[in-house]
C-alpha positions in Angstrom: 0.0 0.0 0.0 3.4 2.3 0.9 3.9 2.3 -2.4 0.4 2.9 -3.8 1.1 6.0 -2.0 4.2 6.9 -3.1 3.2 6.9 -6.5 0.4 9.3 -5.9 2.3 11.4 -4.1 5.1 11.8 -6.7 2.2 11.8 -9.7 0.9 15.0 -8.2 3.6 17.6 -8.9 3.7 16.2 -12.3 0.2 16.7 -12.9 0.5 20.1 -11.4 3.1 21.2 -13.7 1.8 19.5 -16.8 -1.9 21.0 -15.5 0.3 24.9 -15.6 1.9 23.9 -19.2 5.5 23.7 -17.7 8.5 21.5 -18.6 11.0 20.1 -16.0 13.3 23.1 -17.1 11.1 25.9 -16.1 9.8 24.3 -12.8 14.0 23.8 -12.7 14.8 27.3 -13.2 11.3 28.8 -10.5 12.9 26.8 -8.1 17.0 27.1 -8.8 17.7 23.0 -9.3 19.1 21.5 -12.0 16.4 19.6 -14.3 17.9 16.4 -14.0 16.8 16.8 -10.2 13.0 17.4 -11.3 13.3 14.3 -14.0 14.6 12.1 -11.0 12.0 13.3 -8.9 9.1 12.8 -11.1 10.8 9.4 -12.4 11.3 7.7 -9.1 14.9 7.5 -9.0 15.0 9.6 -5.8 12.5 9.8 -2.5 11.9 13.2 -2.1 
């Protein structure tokens, strides 16, 4: 169920941004990361 969760969780800022008609590089650049860090994020590769 954890990871049910997680998903959600991590689908959620990528709807948001998708739902604003962002890429990864301009959440990226709002925020001051490096896109690579958003793509991880939004692709599992890191727990945020």
């Amino acid at each position: 169920m954890s990871r049910e969760i997680t998903k959600i969780e991590r689908d959620t800022p990528r709807k948001a941004r998708r739902d604003k008609g962002l890429t990864q590089s301009d959440v990226a650049a709002i925020i001051g990361v490096n896109q690579r860090l958003i793509f991880r994020m939004e692709s599992e590769d890191i727990q945020v």
